[in-house]
C-alpha positions as CSV (number, residue, x, y, z in Angstrom):
1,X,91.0,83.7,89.1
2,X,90.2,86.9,90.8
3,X,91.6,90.5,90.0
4,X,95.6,91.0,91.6
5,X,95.4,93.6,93.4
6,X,97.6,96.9,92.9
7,X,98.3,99.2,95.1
8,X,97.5,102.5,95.2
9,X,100.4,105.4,95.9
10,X,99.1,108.3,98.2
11,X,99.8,111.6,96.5
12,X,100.8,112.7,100.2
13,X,104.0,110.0,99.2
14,X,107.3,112.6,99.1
15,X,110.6,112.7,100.0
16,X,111.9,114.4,103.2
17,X,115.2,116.2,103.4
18,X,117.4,117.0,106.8
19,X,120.5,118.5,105.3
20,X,122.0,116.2,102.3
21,X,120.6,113.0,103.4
22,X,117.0,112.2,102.1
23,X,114.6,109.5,102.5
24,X,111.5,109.1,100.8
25,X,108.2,108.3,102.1
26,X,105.9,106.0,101.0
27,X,101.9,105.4,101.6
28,X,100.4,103.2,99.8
29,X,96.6,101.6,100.1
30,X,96.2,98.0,101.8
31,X,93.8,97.0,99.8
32,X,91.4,96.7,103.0
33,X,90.6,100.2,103.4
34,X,94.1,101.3,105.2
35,X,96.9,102.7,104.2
36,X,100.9,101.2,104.9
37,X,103.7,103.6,105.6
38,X,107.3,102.6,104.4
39,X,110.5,104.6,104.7
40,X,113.1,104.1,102.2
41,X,116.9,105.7,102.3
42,X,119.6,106.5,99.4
43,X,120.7,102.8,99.5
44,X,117.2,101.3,99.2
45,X,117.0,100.2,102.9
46,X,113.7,100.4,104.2
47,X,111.5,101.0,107.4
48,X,107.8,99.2,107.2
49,X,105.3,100.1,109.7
50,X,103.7,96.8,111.1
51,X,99.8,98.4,110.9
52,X,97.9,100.1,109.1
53,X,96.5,104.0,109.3
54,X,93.2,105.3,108.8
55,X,94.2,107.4,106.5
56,X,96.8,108.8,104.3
57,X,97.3,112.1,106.5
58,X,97.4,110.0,109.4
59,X,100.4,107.6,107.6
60,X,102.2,110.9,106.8
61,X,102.2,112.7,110.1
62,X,103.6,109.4,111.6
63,X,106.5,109.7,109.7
64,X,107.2,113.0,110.0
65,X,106.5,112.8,113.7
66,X,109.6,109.9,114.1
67,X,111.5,111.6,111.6
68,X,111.4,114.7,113.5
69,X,111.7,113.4,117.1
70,X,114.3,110.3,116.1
71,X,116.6,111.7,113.7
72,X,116.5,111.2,110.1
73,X,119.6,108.6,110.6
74,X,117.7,106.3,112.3
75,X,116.1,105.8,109.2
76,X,119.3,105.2,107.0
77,X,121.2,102.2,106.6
78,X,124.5,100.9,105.8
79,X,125.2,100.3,102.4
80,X,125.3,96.2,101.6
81,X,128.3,95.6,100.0
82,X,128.1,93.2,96.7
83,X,129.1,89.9,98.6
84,X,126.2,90.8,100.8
85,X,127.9,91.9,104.1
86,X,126.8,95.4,105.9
């Protein structure tokens, strides 16, 4: 069997603050030479960019870029209740 691979997480990973809601971003390597962007809320809900960037900057100033121009609420979620409704 060959090696499982483990990603790697960017040190540019951090969380990002508007007020008293934060989120925190996540880069981590692909494994193929690119880098994945994820945004994750208070309630673990999360936002996963499809592709892949270049690079790690790149994967960063993407998310601060839609953070900044959509509103850090469009990244936050509902809470799921226990019985698994929104």
């Amino acid at each position: 069997m060959g090696e499982e691979f483990a990603p790697k997480e960017s040190e540019l990973s951090q969380i990002y603050r508007e007020g008293e809601v934060s989120v925190q971003i996540d880069i981590y390597e692909d494994g193929e030479g690119g880098w994945l962007l994820e945004i994750v809320d208070e309630h673990n809900n999360s936002t996963v960019w499809e592709d892949a960037f270049e690079s790690e900057r790149e994967a960063l100033d993407e998310a601060l870029d839609a953070l900044k121009e959509e509103g850090i609420a469009t990244f936050v979620g509902p809470v799921q209740e226990a019985d698994g409704s929104w």
